[in-house]
C-alpha positions as CSV (number, residue, x, y, z in Angstrom):
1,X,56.7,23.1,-50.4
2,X,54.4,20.3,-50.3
3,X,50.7,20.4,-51.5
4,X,47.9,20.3,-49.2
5,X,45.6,17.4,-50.3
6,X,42.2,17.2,-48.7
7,X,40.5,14.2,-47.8
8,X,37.4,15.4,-49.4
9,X,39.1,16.7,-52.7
10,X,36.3,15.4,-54.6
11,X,33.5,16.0,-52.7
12,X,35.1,19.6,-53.0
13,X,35.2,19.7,-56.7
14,X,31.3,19.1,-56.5
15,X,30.5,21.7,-54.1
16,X,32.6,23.5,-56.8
17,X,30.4,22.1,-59.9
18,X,27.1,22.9,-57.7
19,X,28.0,26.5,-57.2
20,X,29.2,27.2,-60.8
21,X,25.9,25.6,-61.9
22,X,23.7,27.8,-59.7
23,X,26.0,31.1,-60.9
24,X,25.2,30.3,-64.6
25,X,22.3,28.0,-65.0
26,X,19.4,28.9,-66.7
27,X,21.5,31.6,-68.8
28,X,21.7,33.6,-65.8
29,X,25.1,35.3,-65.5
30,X,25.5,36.4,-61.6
31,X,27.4,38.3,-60.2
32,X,30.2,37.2,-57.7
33,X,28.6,36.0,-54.3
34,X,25.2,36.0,-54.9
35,X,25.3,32.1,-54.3
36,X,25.6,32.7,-50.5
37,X,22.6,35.5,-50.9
38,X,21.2,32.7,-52.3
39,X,21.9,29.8,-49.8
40,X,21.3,32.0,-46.8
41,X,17.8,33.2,-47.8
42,X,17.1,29.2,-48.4
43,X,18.0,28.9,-44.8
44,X,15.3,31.4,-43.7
45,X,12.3,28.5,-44.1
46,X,10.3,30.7,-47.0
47,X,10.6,33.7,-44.6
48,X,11.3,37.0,-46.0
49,X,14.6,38.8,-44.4
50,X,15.3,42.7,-43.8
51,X,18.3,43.6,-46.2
52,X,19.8,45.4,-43.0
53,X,19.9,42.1,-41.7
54,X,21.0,40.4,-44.6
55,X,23.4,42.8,-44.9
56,X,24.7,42.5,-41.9
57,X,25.1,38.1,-41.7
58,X,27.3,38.7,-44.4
59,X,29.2,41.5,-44.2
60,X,27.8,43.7,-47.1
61,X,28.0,47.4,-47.5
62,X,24.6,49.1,-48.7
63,X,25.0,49.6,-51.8
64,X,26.5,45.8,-52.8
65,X,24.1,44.1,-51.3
66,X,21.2,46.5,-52.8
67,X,23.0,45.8,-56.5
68,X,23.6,42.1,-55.7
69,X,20.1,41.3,-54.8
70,X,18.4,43.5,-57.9
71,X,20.6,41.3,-60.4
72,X,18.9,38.2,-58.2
73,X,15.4,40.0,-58.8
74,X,15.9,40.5,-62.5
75,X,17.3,36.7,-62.8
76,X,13.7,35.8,-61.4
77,X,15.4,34.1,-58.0
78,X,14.6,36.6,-55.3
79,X,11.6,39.6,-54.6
80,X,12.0,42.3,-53.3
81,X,9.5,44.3,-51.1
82,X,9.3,47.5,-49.2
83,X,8.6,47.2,-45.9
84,X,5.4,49.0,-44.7
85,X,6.6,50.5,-41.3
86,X,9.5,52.3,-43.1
87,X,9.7,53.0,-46.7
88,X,13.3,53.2,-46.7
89,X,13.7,49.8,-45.9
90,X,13.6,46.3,-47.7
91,X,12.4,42.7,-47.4
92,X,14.1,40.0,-49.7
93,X,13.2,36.4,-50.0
94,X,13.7,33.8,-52.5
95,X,10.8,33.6,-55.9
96,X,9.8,29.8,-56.6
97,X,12.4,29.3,-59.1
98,X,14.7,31.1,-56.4
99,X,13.5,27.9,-54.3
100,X,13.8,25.9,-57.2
101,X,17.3,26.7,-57.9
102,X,18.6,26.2,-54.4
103,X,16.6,22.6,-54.3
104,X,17.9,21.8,-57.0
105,X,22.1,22.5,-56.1
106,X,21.2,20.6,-52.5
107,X,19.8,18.2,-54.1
108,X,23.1,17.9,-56.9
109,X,25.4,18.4,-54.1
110,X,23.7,15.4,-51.7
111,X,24.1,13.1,-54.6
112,X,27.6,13.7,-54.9
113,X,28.6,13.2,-51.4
């Protein structure tokens, strides 16, 4: 069996470089996919999201997204507020060094491509 070469086999290993980077810069250790946590609440234009919703885009369960996003929170990326119609539910949005960070990857990944 042959191997599958990609055109953009490079531009692949910087996507690659990018999202280690963002996973342990800063000394942060995260967890396993909190990068597209990361990258979809930089898509929401500085506007917070429900974690139901959140939750829901990328196919979560309760309780990983809920673990996921306080390992963001303690890492300084995301907050976290409870939403004042119902207590049992959560808004998340990305902190200004949450912003920082994800600037900072597109930014790393732009100049590689």
């Amino acid at each position: 069996m042959s191997r599958r070469s990609y055109p953009a086999e490079t531009e692949l290993d910087s996507l690659l470089g990018v999202l280690l980077r963002l996973r342990m810069g800063n000394g942060n250790h995260l967890p396993g996919f909190t990068e597209p946590i990361l990258i979809f609440l930089g898509t929401r234009a500085e506007h917070p999201v429900k974690m139901g919703e959140l939750r829901e885009r990328l196919g979560l369960g309760q309780s990983r997204a809920s673990r996921l996003c306080a390992a963001l929170k303690r890492a300084g990326l995301v907050e976290i507020t409870t939403a004042a119609e119902d207590r049992r539910a959560s808004w998340v949005q990305l902190s200004q060094a949450g912003w920082a960070l994800v600037d900072e990857c597109a930014n790393a990944l732009r100049a590689k491509t």
